[in-house]
N, C-alpha and C positions, 0 to 999 in steps of 0.2 A: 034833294040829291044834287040839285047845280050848285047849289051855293058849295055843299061840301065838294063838290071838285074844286071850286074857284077856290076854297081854303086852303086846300093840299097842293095845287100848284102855284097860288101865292108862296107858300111856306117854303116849297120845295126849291122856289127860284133864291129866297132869302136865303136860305142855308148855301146854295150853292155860288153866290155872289159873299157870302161871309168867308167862304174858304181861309185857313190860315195857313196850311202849308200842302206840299206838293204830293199830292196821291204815288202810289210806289206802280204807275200803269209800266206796260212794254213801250220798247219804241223799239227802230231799229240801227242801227250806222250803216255808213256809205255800202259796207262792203257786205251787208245782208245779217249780219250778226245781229239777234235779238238780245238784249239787254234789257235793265231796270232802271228807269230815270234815276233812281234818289243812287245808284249805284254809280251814275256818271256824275252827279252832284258833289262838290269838295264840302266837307262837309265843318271847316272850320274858313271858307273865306267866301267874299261877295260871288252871287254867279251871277248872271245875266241869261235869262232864259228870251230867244226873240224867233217866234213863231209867224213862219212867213210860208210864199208859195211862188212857186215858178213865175207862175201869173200875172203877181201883184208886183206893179211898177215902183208902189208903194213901200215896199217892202225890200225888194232890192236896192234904191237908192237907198234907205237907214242901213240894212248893213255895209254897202257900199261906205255909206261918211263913217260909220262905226271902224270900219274897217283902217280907213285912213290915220284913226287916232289909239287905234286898238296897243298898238307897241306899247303908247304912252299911257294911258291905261295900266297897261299892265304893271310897268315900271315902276310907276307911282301906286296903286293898290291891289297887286297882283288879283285882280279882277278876272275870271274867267268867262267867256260867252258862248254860248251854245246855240247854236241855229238851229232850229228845229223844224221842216218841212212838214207842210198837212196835206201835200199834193194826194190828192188819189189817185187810184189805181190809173188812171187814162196819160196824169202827166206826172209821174212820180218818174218816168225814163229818162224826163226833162234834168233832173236835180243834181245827176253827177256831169253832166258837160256844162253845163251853167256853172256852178261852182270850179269846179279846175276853169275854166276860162276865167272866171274873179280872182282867183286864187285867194282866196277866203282863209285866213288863219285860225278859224273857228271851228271848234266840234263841231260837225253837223251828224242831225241823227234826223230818224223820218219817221214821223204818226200813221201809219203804214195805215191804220184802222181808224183813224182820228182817235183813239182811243183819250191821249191826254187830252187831245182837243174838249173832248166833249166832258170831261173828268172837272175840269178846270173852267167848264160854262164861258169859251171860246168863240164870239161868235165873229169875230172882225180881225183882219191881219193887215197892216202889221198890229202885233199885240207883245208887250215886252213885260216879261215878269222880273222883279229881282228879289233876290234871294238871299237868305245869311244862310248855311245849310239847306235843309228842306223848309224854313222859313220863308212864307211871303213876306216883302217890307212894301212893296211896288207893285202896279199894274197901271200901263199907258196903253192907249189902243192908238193907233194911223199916224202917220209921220209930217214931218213938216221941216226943211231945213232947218238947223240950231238945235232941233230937239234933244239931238244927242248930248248937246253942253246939260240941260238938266237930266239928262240919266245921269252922267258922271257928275254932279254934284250930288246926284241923292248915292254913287257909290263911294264915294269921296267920305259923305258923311256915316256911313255904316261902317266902314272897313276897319 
């Protein structure tokens, strides 16, 4: 009987570390509106999905530099990015004075339930997904000055 759990939650993490595209979970926007991710998803160019949290120092510095290069970005591969908050219920209050004080040109939408969090086997932020439609191409976890220059090369080379 152990071995067979150790089997099925072997298998279970495989399948969920294999993920090829984006489960169709809720989220929500700034203004409380429930929505369907693959609904906010452009579904014929690059997206940039980057899952962060009030908290994580980490996290606000990448969209911070992302931020800074985002115009150019776009110009050059009409690339969209979607900030996606997993703050829970305690500091999810946090998310709209933080953001208008960045002035963040970015969709931001909020895992109210971690719902995609945990959908997508999330376990570290920052964590950046990218996208061709509902298509994974990408997944980087935790930030480091420059990082950003290799996200835009690997968008660079899909678009």
């Amino acid at each position: 009987m152990k071995h067979l759990f150790l089997v099925v939650l072997l298998l279970s993490s495989a399948l969920s570390f294999s993920q090829k595209s984006i489960p169709n979970t809720t989220v929500s926007t700034l203004q409380g509106r429930t929505v369907k991710i693959q609904d906010e998803i452009s579904k014929d160019k690059i997206t940039v999905l980057s899952f962060w949290a009030t908290w994580c120092v980490p996290c606000i510095n990448e969209l911070d530099a992302i931020s800074d290069v985002y115009d150019d970005w776009k110009e050059e591969t009409n690339v969209e990015i979607i900030a996606i908050s997993i703050d829970d219920s305690r500091t999810q209050r946090r998310i709209r004075p933080l953001v208008n004080g960045k002035g963040w040109e970015y969709k931001i939408l909020i895992d109210k339930n971690q719902e995609l969090k945990r959908a997508l086997n999330i376990s570290v932020v920052p964590h950046i997904i990218i996208l061709k439609g509902s298509k994974i191409l990408y997944r980087h976890t935790g930030y480091s000055p420059g990082s950003e220059d290799k996200i835009f090369e690997i968008i660079k080379k899909n678009s």
